[in-house]
N, CA, C and O atoms as CSV, one atom per row, in Angstrom:
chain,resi,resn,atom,element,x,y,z
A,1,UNK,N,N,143.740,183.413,45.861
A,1,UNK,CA,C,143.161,182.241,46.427
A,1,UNK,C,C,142.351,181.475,45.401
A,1,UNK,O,O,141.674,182.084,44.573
A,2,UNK,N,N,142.413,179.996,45.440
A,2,UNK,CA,C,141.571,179.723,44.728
A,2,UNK,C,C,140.289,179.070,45.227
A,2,UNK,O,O,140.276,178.086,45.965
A,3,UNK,N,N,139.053,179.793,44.695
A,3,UNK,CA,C,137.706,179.479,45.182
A,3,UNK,C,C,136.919,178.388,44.608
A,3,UNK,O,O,136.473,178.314,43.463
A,4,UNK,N,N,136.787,177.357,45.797
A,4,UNK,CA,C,135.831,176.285,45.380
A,4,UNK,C,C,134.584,176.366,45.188
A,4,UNK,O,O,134.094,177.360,45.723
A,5,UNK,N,N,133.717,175.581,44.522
A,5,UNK,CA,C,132.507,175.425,44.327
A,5,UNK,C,C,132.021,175.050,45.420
A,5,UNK,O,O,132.530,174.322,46.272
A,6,UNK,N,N,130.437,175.841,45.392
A,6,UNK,CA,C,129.244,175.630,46.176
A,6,UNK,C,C,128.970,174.194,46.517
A,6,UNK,O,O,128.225,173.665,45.693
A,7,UNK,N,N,129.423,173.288,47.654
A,7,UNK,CA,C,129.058,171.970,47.779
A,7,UNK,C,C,127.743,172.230,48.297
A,7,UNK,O,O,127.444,173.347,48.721
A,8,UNK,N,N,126.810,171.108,48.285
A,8,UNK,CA,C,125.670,171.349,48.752
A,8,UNK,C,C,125.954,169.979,50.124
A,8,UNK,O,O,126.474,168.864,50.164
A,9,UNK,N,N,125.392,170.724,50.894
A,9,UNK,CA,C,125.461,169.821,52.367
A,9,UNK,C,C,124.542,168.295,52.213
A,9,UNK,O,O,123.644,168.346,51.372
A,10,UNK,N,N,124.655,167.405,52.712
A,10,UNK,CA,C,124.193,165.923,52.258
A,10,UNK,C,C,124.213,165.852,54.301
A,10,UNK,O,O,125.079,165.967,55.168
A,11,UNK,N,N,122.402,165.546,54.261
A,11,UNK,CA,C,121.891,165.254,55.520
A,11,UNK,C,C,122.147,163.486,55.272
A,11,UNK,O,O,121.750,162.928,54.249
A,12,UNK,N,N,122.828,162.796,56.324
A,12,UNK,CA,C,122.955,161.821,56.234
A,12,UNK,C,C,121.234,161.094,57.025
A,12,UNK,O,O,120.679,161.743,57.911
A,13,UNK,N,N,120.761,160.039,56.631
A,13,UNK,CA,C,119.472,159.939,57.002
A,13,UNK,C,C,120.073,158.913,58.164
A,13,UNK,O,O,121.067,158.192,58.075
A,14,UNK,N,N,118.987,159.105,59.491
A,14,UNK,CA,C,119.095,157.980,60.218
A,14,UNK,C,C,118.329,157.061,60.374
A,14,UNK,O,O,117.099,157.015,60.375
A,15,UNK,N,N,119.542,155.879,60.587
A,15,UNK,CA,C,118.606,154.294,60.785
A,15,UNK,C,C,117.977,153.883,61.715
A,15,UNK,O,O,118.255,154.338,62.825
A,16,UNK,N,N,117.030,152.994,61.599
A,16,UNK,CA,C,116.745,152.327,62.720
A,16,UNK,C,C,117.102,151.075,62.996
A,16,UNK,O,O,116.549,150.173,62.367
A,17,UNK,N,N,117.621,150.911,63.514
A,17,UNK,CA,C,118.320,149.284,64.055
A,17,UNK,C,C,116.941,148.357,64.974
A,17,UNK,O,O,116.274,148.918,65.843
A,18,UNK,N,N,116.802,147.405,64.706
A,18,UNK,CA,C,115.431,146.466,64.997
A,18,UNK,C,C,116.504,145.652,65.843
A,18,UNK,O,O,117.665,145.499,65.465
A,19,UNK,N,N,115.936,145.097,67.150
A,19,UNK,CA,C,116.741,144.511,67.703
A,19,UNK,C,C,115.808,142.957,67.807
A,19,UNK,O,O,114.578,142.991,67.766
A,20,UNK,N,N,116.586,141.609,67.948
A,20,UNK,CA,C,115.474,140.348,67.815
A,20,UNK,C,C,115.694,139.894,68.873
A,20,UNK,O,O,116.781,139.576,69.356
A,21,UNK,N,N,114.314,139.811,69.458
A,21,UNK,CA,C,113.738,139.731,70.990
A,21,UNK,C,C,113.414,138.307,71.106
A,21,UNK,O,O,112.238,138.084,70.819
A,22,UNK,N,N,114.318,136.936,71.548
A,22,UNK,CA,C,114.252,135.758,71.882
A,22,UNK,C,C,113.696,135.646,73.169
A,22,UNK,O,O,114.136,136.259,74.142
A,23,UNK,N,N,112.434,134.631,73.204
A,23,UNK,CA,C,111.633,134.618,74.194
A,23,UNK,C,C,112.268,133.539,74.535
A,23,UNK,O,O,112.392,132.622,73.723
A,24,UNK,N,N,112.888,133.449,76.065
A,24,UNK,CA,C,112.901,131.808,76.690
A,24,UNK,C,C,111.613,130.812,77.195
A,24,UNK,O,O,111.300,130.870,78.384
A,25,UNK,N,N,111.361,130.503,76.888
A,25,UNK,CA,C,110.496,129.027,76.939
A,25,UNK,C,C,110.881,127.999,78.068
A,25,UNK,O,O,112.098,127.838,78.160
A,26,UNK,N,N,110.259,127.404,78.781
A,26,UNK,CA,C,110.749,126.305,79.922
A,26,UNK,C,C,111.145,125.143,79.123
A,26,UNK,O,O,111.946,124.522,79.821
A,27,UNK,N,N,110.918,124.308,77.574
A,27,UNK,CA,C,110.979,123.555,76.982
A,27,UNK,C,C,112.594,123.819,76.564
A,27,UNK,O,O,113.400,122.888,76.561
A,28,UNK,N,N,112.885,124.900,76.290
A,28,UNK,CA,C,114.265,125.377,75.745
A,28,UNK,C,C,115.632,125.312,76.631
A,28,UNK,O,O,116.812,125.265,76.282
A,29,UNK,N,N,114.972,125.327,77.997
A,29,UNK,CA,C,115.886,125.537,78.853
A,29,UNK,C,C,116.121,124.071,79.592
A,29,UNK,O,O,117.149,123.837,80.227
A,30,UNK,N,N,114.798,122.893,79.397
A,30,UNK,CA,C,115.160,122.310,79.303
A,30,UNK,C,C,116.346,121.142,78.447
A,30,UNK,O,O,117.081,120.249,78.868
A,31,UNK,N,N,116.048,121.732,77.010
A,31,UNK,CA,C,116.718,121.213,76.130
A,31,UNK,C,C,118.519,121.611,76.082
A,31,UNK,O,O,119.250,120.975,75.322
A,32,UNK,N,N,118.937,122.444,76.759
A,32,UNK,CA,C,120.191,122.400,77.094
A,32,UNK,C,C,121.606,121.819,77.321
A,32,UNK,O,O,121.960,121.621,78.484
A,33,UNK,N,N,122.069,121.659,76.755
A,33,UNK,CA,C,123.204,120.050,76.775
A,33,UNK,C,C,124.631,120.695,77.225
A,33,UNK,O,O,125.184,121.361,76.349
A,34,UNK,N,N,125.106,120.616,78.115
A,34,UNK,CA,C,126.716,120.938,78.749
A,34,UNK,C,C,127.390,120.481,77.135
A,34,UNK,O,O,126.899,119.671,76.349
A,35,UNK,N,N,128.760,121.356,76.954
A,35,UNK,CA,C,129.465,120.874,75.618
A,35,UNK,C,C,130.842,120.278,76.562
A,35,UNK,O,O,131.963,120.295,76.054
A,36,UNK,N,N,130.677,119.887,77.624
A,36,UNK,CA,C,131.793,119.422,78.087
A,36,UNK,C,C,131.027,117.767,78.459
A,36,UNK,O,O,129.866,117.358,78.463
A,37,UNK,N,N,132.147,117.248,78.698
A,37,UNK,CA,C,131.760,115.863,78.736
A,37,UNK,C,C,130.970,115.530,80.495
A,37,UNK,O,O,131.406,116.291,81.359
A,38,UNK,N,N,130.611,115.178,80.659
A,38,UNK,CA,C,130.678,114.889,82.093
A,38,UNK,C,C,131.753,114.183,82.939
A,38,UNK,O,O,132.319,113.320,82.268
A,39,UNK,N,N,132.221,114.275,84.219
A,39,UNK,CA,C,133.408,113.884,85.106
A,39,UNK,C,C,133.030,112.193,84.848
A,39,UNK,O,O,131.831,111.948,84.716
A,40,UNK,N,N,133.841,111.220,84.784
A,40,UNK,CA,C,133.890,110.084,84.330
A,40,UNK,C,C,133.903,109.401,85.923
A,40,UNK,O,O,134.689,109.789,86.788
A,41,UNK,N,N,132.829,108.252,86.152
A,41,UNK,CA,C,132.444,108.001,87.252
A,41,UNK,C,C,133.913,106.162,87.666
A,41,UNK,O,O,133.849,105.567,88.742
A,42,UNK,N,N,134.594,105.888,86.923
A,42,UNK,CA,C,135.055,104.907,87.341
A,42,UNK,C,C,136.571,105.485,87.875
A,42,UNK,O,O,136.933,106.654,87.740
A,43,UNK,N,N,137.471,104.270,88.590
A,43,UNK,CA,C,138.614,104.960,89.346
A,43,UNK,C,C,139.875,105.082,88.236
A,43,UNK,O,O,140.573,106.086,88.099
A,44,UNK,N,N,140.007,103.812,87.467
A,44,UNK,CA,C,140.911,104.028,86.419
A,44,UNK,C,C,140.029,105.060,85.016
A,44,UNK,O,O,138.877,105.397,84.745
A,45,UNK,N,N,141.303,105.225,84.486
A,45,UNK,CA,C,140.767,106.386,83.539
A,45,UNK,C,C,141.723,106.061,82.035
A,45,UNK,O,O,142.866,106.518,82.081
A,46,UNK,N,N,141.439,105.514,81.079
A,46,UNK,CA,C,142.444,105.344,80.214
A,46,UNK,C,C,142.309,106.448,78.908
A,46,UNK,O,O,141.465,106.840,78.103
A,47,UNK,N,N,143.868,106.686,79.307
A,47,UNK,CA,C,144.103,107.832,78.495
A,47,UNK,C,C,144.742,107.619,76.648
A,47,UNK,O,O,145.751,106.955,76.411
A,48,UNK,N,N,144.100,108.166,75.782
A,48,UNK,CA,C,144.629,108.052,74.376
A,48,UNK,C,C,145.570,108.989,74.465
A,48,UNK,O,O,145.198,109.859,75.253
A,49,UNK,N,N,147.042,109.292,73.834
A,49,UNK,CA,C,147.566,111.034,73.585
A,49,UNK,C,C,146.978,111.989,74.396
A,49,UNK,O,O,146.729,113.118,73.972
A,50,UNK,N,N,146.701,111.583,75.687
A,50,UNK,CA,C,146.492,112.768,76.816
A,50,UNK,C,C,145.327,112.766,76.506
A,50,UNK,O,O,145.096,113.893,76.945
A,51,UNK,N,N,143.860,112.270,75.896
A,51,UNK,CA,C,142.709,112.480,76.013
A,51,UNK,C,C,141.909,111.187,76.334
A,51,UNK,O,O,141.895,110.100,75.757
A,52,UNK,N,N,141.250,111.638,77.429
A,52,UNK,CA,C,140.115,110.333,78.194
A,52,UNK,C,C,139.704,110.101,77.524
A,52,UNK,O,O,139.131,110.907,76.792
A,53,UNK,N,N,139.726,108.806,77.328
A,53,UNK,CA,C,138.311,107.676,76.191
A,53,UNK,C,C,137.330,106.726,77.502
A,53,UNK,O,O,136.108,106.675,77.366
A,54,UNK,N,N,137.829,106.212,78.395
A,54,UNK,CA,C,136.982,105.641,79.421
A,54,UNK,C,C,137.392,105.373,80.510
A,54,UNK,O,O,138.622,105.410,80.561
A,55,UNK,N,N,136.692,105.000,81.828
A,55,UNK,CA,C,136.623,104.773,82.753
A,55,UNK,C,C,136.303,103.259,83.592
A,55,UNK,O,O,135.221,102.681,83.699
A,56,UNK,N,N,137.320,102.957,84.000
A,56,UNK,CA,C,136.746,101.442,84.279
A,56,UNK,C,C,136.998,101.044,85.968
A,56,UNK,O,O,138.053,101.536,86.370
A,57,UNK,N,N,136.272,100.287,86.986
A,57,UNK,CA,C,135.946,100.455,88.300
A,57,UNK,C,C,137.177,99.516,88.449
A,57,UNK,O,O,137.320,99.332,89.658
A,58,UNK,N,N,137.980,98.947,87.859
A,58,UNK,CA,C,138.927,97.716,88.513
A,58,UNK,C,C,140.111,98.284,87.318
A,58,UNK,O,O,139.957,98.677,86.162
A,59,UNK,N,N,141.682,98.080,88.419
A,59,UNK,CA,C,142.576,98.007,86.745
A,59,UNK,C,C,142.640,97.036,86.168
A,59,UNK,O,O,142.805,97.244,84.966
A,60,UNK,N,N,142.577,95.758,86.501
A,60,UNK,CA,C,142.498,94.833,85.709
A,60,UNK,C,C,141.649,94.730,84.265
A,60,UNK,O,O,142.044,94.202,83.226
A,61,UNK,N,N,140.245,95.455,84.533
A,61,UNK,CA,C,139.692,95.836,83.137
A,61,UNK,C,C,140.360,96.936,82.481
A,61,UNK,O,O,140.704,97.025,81.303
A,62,UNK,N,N,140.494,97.784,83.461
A,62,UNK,CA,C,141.478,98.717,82.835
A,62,UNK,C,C,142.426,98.416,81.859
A,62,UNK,O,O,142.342,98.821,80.700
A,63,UNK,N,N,143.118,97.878,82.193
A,63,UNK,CA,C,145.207,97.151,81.593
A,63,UNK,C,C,144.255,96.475,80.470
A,63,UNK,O,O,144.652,96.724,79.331
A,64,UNK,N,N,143.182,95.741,80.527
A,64,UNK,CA,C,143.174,94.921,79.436
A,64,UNK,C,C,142.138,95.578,78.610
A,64,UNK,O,O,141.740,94.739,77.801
A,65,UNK,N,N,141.494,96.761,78.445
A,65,UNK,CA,C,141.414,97.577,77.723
A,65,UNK,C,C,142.154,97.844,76.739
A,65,UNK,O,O,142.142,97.377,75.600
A,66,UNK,N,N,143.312,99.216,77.576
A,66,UNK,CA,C,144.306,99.665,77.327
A,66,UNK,C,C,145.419,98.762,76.416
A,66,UNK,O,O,146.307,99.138,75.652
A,67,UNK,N,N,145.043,97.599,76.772
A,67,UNK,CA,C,146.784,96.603,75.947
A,67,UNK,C,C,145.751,96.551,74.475
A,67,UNK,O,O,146.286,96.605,73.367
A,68,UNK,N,N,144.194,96.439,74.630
A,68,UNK,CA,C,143.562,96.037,73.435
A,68,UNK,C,C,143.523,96.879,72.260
A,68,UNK,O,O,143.509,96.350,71.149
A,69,UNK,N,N,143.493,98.769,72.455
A,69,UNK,CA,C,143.813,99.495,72.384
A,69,UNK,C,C,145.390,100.084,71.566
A,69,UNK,O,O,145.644,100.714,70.539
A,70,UNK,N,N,146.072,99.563,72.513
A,70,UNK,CA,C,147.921,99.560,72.490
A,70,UNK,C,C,147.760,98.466,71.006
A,70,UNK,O,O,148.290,98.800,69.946
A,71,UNK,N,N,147.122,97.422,71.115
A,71,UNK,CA,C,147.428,96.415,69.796
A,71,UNK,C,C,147.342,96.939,68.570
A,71,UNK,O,O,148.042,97.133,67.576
A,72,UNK,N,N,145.829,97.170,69.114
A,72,UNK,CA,C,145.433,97.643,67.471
A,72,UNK,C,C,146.021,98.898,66.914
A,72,UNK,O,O,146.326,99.131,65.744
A,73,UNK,N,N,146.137,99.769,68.109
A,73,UNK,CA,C,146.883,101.066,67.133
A,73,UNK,C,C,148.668,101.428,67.847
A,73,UNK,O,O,148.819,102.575,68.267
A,74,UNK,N,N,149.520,100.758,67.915
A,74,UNK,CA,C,150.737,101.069,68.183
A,74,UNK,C,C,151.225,101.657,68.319
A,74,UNK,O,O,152.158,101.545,69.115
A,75,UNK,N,N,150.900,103.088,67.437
A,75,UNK,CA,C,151.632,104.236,67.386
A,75,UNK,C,C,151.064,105.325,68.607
A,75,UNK,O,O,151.639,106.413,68.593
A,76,UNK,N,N,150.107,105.162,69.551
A,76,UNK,CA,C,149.312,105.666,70.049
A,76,UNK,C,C,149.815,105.177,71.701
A,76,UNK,O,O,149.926,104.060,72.208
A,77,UNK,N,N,150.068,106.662,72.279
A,77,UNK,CA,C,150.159,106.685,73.640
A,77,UNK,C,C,149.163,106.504,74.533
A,77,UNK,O,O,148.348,107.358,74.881
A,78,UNK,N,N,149.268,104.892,75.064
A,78,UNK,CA,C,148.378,104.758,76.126
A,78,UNK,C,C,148.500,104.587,77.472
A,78,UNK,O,O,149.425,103.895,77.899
A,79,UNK,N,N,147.514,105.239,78.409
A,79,UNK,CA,C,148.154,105.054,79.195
A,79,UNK,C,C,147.009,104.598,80.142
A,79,UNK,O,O,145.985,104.177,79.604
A,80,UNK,N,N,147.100,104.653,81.920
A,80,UNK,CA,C,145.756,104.374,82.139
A,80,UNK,C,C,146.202,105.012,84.195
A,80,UNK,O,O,146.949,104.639,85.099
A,81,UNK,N,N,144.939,106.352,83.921
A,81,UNK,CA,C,145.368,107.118,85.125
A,81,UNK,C,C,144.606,106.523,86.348
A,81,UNK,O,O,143.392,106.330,86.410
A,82,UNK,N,N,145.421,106.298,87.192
A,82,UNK,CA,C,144.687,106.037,88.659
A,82,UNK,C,C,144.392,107.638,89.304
A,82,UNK,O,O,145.169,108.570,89.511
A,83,UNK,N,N,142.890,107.495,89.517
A,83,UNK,CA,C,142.457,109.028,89.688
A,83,UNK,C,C,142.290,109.238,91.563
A,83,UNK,O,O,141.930,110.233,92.192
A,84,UNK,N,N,142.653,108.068,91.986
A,84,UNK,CA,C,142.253,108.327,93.084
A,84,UNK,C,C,144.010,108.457,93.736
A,84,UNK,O,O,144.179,109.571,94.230
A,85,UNK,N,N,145.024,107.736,93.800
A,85,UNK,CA,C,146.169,107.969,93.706
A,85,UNK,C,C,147.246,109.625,93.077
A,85,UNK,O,O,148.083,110.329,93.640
A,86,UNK,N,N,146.563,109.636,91.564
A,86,UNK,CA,C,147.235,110.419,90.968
A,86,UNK,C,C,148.431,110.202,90.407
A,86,UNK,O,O,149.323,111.049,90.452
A,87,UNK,N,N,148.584,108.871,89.738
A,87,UNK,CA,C,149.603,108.054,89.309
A,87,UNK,C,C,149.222,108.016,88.031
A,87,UNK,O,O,148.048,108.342,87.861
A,88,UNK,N,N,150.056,107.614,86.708
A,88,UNK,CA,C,149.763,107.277,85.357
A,88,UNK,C,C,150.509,105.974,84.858
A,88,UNK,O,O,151.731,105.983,85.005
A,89,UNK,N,N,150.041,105.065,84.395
A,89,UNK,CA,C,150.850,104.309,84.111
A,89,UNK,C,C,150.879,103.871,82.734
A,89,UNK,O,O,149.856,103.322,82.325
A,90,UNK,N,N,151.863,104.008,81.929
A,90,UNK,CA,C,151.769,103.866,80.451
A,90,UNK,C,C,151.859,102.414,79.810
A,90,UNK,O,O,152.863,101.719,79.967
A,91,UNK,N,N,151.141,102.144,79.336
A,91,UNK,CA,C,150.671,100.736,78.400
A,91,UNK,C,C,151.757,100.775,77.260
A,91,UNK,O,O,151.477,101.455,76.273
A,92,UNK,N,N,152.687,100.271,77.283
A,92,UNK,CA,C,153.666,99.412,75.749
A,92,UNK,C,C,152.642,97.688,75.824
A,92,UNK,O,O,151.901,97.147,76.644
A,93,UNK,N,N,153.295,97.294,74.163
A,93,UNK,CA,C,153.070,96.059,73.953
A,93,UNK,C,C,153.655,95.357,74.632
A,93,UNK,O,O,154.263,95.968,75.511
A,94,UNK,N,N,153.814,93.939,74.653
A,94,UNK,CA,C,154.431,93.153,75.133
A,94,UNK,C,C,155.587,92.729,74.233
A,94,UNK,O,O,155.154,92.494,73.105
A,95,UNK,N,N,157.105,92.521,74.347
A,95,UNK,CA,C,157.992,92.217,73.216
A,95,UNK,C,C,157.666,91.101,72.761
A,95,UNK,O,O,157.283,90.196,73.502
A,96,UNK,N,N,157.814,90.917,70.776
A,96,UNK,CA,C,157.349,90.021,70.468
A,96,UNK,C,C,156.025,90.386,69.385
A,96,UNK,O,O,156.008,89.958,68.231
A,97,UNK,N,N,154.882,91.290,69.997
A,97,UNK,CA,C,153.759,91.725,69.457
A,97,UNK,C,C,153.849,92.941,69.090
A,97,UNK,O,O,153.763,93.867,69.897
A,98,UNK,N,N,154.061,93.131,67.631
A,98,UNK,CA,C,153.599,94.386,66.849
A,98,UNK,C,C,152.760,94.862,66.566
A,98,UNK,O,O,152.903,95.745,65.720
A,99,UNK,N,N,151.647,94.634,66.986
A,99,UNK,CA,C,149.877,95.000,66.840
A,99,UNK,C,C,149.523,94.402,65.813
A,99,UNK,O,O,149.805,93.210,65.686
A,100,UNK,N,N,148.880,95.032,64.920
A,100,UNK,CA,C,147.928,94.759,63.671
A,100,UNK,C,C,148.875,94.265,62.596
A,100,UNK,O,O,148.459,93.506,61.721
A,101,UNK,N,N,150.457,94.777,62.645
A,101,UNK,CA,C,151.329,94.269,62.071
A,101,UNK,C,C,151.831,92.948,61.533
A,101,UNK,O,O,152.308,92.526,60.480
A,102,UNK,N,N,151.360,92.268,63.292
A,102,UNK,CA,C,152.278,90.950,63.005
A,102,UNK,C,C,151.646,89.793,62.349
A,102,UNK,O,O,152.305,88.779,62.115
């Protein structure tokens, strides 16, 4: 057989772990901010590439948003949701107008 050397045993030392004790404060809890947007209070809803930019109480402001929108950036799906319906209706230019192009 072959005989190993005398290891000497190694006491591993233990830690203490400190834990950090955050006091809540009424000032803190006021300061709190939702990271979501809030529900958008008008009936039309105009949509960029599937993401809400605003809310407007009539479609007529709506559409003429949305076409102002549609001009300047062309390449960009607009659309403008009736939230109370549940309808979408998508904004093209008018033929003729290439946006920022023409």
């Amino acid at each position: 057989m072959i005989s190993l050397p005398n290891l000497k045993e190694k006491q591993v030392v233990q830690r203490q772990i400190k834990k950090l004790v955050r006091h809540r404060s009424d000032k803190a809890a006021d300061e709190i901010v939702p990271q979501h947007k809030q529900a958008e209070s008008g009936r039309y809803l105009i949509q960029v590439d599937k993401q809400t930019k605003a809310s407007y109480d009539t479609a007529e402001a709506a559409q003429s948003a949305a076409l102002e929108i549609k001009k300047g950036y062309p390449i960009v799906k607009v659309s403008i949701f009736d939230s109370v319906k549940s309808t979408s209706l998508l904004i093209e230019l008018p033929s003729g107008a290439d946006g920022i192009f023409s």
